[in-house]
N, C-alpha and C positions, 0 to 999 in steps of 0.2 A: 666213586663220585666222578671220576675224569672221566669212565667210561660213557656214563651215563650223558655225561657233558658234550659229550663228544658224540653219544647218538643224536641228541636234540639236534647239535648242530648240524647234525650230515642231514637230518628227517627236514630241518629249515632251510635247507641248503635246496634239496630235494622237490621242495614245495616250491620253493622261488625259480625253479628253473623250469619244472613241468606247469605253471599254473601263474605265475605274474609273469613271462619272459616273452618277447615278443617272436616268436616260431613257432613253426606247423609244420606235422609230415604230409600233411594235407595239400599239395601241390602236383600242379599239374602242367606239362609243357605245351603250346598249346604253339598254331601257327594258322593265318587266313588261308582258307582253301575255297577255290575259284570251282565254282562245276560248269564243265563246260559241255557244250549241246551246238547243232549245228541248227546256223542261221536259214537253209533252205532244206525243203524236203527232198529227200529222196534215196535209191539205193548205193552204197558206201562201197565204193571201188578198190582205195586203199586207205590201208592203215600203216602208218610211217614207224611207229612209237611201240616200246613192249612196256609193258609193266611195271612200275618204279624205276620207273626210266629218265634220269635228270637232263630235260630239255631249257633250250636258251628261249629267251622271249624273240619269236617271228617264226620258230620250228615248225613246220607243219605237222601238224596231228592225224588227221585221216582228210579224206579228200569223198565226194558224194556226187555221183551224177552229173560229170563235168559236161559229160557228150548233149543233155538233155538243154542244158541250159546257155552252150554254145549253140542248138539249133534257134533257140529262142531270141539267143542275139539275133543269128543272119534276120529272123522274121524281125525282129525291131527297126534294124539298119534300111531293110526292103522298107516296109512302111512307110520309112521318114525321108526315103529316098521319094516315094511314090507322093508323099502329101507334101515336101518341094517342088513336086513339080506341078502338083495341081495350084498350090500356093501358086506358085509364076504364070501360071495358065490366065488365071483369076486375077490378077495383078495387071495382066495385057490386056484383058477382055475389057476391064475397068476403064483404064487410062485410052482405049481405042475409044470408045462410047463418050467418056468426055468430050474426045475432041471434035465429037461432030455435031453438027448443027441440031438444034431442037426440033425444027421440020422434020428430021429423019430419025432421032432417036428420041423419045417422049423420056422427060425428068424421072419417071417412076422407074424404068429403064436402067435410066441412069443409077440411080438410090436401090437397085436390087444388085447390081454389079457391083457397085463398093458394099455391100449387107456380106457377097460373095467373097468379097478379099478378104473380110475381117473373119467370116468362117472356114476359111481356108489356111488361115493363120492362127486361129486357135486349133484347127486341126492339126497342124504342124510342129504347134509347140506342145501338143498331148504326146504326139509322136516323138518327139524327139524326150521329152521323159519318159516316155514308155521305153527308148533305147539305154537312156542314163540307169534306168532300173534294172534290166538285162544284163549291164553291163556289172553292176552290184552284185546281183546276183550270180553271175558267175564266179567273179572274184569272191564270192561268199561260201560256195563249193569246191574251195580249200581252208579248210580248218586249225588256222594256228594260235600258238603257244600267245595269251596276252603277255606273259611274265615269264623270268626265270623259276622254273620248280620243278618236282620232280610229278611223275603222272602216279597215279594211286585210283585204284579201283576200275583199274580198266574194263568198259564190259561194251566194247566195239567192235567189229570181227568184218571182213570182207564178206559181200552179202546179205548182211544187214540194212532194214529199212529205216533211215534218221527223218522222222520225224523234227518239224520246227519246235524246239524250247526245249526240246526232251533230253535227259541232263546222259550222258555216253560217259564220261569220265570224271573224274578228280584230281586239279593241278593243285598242289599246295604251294605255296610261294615260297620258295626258299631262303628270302630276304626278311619274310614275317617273323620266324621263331619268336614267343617268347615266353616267360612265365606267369601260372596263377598259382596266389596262394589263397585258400580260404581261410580264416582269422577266425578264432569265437569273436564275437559281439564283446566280450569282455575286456578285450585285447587291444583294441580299434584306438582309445587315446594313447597308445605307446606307438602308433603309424603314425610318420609324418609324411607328405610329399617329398620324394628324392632323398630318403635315407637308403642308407648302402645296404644290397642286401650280400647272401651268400646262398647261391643254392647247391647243395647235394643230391646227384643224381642216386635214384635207387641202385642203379647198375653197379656202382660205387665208381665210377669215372672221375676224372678231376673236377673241383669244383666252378661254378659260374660265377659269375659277377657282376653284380646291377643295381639299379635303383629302384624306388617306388615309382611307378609311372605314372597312377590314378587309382583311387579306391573307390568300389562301386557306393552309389547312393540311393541301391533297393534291392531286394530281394522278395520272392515272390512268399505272399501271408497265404499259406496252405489252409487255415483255422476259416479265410472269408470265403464266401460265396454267395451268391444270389439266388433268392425264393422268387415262387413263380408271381410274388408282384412287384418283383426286381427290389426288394428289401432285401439290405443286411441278413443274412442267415447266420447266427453266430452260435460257434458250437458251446454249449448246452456246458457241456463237464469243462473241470481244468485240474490238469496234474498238477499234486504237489512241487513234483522235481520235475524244474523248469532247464531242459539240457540249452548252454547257450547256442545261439542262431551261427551261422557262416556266414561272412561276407567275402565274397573277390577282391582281390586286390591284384591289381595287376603290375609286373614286373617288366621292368626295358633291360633287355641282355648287354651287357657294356662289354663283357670282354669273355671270350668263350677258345677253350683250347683247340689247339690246330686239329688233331685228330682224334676230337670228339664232333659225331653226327645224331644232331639230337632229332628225334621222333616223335610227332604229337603224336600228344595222348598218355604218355610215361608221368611216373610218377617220381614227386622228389621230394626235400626237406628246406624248407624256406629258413633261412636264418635274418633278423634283422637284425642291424644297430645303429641305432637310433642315438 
């Protein structure tokens, strides 16, 4: 009889820890990663950085075409030098015609020389943003670090043609780390905001320590979709056995051991206590 007493209770004991308890092995380390891509076209001279390489935020990453786009300035500076001076030219021609008698110079005269100075002055101020932009752009063909993080997925090489937006690498932010766990749908009223969690790294490293940060407030219905007269398409069957849904829930890392280095993308054990 005690035996027996004593299975019930391990078997309820069993059930209240795998099935009402608020943890999952279901978790994942995850961190913001930045893709980074250079701002001007052209072909890539150096590359500063190797591979999971932890850079400071200002590092320069590779650099692209510096010589092309220093020619571009001197052409800008010439210009703006050139449409100053016709500015001042057009400015004299002006103010000389004014000051002479109507007998000698006719009003229309007059009203095409000042028409001159006002086009010579937006000529001027085209050029001198055509310099300001040059000058962007140069400074734009050196490629640095926005953040502290480490480089991942390098695939930038000396020689290579960068392309404007086209994504060359992967900073992960070093300062983002943090964790998810996914909950059954069952689970969800034992989560509150800011209850203490515990995670277990799979590696078995020391454990983490944090809170709830935010719980997501949707997940995607794989069941909906749209017929071709944009109607509800709903599928047709429905399983008996309904497995519960996953929700995110996202974790803020509070205190994390000195020498553990954690890796998105790892898998861990969420523990709450609520």
């Amino acid at each position: 009889m005690l035996l027996l007493a004593a299975a019930l209770w391990m078997g309820r004991s069993a059930w209240d820890h795998y099935m009402e308890s608020a943890w999952t092995r279901d978790g994942r380390v995850k961190a913001d990663v930045i893709t980074i891509s250079a701002d001007v076209a052209g072909t890539v001279t150096e590359v500063l950085v190797h591979d999971n390489q932890l850079v400071q935020k200002g590092d320069v990453l590779f650099v692209v075409d510096k010589a092309r786009y220093e020619n571009a300035l001197t052409q800008s500076k010439a210009m703006l030098a050139s449409q100053q001076v016709e500015k001042g030219r057009r400015a004299q021609e002006a103010k000389r015609r004014a000051g002479l008698d109507s007998s000698i110079v006719s009003a229309e005269s007059k009203e095409t020389a000042e028409a001159a100075v006002g086009t010579a002055s937006a000529q001027y101020q085209a050029a001198m943003a055509a310099r300001e932009l040059a000058e962007l752009n140069l400074e734009r063909t050196v490629v640095r670090a926005p953040v502290t993080g480490y480089v991942t997925n390098l695939n930038v090489h000396a020689g290579d043609f960068a392309a404007v937006g086209a994504a060359k690498l992967a900073l992960i932010d070093a300062n983002s780390f943090y964790v998810v766990g996914y909950f059954e749908e069952t689970k969800l009223p034992l989560l509150k905001l800011n209850d203490k969690v515990e995670v277990h790294m799979m590696s078995g490293a020391a454990q983490l320590q944090g809170h709830i940060e935010s719980i997501a407030r949707g997940i995607t219905d794989r069941d909906a979709s749209l017929g071709r007269e944009l109607l509800a398409d709903v599928n047709p069957t429905f399983n008996w056995v309904r497995l519960a849904q996953r929700v995110p829930v996202r974790i803020h890392i509070d205190q994390k051991p000195d020498n553990l280095e954690l890796v998105a993308g790892t898998t861990c054990t969420v523990v709450i206590h609520g």
